[in-house]
N, C-alpha and C positions, 0 to 999 in steps of 0.2 A: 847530498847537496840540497840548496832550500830550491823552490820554484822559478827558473827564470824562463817566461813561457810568452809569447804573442799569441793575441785570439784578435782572430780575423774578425773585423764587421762588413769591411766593405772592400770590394778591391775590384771595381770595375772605375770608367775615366766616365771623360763631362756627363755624356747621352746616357739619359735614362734606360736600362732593360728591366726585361722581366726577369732575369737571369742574376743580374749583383746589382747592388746599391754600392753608393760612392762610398770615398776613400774613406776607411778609419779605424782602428785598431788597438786593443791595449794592452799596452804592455804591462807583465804582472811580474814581478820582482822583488822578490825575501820579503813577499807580504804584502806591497804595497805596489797598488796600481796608477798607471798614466794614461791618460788618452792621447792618441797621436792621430791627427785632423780628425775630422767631427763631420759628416759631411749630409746632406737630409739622410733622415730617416735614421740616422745613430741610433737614439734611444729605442727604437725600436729593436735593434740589433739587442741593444743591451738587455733587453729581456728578455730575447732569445737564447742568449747565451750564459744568460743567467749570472752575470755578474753587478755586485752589489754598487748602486747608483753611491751610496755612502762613500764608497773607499776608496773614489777616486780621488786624487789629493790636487791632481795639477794636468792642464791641458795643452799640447803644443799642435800649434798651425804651423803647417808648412809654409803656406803662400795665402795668395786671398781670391783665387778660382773658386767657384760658389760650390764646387764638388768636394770641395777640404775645408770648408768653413759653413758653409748655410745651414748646419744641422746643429751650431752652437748657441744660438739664443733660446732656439725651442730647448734643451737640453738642460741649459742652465735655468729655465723658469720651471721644467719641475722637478728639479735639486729644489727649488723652494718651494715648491707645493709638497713636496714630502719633509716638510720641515727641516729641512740644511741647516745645521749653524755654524759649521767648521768652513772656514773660509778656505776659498780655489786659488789658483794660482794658474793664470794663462798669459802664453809664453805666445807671441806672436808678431810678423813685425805690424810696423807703426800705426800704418794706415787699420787699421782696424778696432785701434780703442775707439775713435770718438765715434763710428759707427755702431760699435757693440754695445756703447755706453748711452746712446740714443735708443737703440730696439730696448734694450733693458727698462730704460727707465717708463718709456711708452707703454711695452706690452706689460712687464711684472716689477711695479714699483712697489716700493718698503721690504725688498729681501731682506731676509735675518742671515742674512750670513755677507760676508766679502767676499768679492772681485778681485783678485791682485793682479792686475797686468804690466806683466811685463813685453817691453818693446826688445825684437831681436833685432840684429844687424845680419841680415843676409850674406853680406859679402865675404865675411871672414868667419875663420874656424877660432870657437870662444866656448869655455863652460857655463853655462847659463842656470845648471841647477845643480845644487853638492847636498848630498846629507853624511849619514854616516859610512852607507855603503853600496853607496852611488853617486854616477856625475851623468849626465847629459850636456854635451858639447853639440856646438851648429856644425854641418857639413854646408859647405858653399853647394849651389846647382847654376845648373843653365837653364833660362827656362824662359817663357814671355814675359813674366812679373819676376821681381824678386821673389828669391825662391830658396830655400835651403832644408838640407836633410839635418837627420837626428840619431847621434852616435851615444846611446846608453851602453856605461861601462862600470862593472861589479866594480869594487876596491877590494884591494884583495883582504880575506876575511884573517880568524882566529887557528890557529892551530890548531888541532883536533887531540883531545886527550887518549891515552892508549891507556885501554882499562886495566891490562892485563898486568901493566909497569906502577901503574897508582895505586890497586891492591895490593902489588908486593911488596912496595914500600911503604905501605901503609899512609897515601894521601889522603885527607878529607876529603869531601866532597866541595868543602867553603872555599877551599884554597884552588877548583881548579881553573876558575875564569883567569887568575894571578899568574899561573902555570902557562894557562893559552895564551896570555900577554904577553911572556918571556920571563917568566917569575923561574927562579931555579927555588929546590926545596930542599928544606932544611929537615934532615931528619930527628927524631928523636934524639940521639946518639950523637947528634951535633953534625952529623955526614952530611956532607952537599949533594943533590941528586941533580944533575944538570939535569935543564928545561930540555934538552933533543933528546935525553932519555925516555924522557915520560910524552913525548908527543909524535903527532907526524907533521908532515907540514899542510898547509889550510891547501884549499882547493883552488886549482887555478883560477885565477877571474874569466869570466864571461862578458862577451858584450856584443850588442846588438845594434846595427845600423839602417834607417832608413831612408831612403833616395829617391822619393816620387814627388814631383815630377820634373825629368832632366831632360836634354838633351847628352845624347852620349858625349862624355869627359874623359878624354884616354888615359889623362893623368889623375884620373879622380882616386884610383886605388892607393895613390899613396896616403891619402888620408884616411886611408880603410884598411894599413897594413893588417892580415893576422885576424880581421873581424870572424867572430865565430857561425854568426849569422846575417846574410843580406839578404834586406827586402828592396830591391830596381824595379823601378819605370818599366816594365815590357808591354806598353802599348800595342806594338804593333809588331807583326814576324817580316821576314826580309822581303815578301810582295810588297812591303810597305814601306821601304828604306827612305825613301825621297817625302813622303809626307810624314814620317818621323823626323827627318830634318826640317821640316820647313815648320810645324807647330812644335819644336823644341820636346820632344819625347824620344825614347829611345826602343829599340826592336829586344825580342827575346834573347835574342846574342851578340845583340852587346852588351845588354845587363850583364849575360853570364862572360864576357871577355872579362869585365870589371872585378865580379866575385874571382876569377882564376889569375886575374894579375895582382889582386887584393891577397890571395891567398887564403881566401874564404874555405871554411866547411862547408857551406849550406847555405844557396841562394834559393829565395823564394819572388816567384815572378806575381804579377800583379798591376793595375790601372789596363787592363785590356780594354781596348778600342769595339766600340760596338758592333764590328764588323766582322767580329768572329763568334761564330754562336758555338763552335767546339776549339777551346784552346790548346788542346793536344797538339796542336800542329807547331803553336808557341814553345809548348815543353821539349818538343823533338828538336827544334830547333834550339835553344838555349842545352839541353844535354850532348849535342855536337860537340859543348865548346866545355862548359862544365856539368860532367855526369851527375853530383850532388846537385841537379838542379830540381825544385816543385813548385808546384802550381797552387795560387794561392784560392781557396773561396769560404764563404761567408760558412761560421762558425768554425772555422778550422783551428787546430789550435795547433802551435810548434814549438816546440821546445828550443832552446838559444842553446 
């Protein structure tokens, strides 16, 4: 199966530590990378972690709290100091073009490359990005500002050719892209080889959702039936239930109620609250409820 992998940048909330940098993350998928929030100090992640400033194609903001967005203008000026020409694409809601489109022009005018923004609608679940073998759809949240998560999902791919069945009918190698598409084969001899002879079937799809930052949503899992991987809001552990309600965040178990009623694989917790200088206490607490639960920190990287 090709890579579908998240590396952590940042995964601590508003208050600066010496421990994590704010929220942001990217997502790496059959090649091609996204950034999901941007928050300071991103780019510095990104050279830690050692992925190429080049390949990223497209950036999505969740909200416009300075911890998920203040790290995107410095970011995008040196995309153009490294000479960018291939235009971005940033996915964010509204309020935030003509503010981006002012630092921009201010701090690094004459870019050689585009800008494409796009404005999301928070409120409703919508595909906002399609290629050939992916979609990103909005997840609604609760939250102080407009707020929504981001549901990347594979499509499902090619069938896989079965070498064993291709040499002994002696297929080309030209004809097997034809095959993977549902092409049946014509043998010499004029004999049909059906296409489920010569393959197996492609690989399940994958997909990956993220939720920061919410206020717990009881119904949130139905928009999350079956996700293979969640990244939730676990600010705070259950000492802290009452000011997770009251600044719209949620605790380490209720992220993991949402992964186990979503019927997740694999929830990874993250946005902790500066008040915790050892988060183990967050992880025992969310593994109460779902055992596949981990802890998210800078450089980490997880598999979807």
């Amino acid at each position: 199966m090709e890579p579908f992998r998240v590396h952590i940048l940042g995964c601590g909330s508003a208050l600066p530590t010496l421990r994590h940098f704010p929220s942001a993350q990217i997502v790496e998928c059959r090649g091609k990378l996204f950034m999901v929030d941007c928050g300071e100090g991103t780019q510095i992640q990104l050279r830690h972690c050692r992925v190429r400033f080049t390949k990223i194609s497209a950036v999505f903001i969740s909200h416009l709290h300075g911890d998920h967005c203040l790290g995107l203008p410095g970011m995008l000026s040196t995309f153009g100091l490294l000479g960018r020409t291939a235009r971005i694409s940033v996915y964010a809601p509204t309020g935030l073009e003509p503010v981006l489109k002012a630092q921009m022009s201010l701090v690094c005018p004459g870019l050689e490359y585009e800008i494409d923004f796009h404005a999301i609608d928070t409120t409703r679940q919508a595909t906002i990005y399609e290629d050939r073998s992916l979609s990103v759809s909005t997840i609604p949240l609760d939250h102080r500002v407009e707020c929504c998560g981001f549901l990347f999902r594979e499509k499902t791919g090619l069938a896989h050719i079965r070498r064993d069945m291709a040499d002994f009918y002696g297929v080309p190698v030209s004809q097997y892209n034809n095959i993977k598409a549902g092409a049946d084969w014509t043998a010499p001899d004029g004999s049909i080889v059906e296409h489920s002879r010569l393959t197996t079937p492609p690989d399940q799809p994958r997909s990956y959702a993220y939720c920061c930052d919410t206020r717990y949503m009881p119904s949130l899992h139905k928009l999350l039936k079956g996700v293979d991987t969640l990244y939730h809001d676990s600010t705070y552990g259950d000492d802290n239930i009452m000011r997770a309600e009251k600044y719209y965040h949620s605790t380490a178990r209720q992220a993991a109620q949402v992964a186990l009623d979503a019927g997740a694989k694999q929830l990874i917790l993250g946005h902790y609250s500066s008040r915790y200088e050892d988060e183990e206490v967050l992880l025992k607490e969310a593994q109460e409820v779902f055992e596949n639960s981990r802890l998210s920190q800078e450089m980490a990287v997880f598999d979807v």
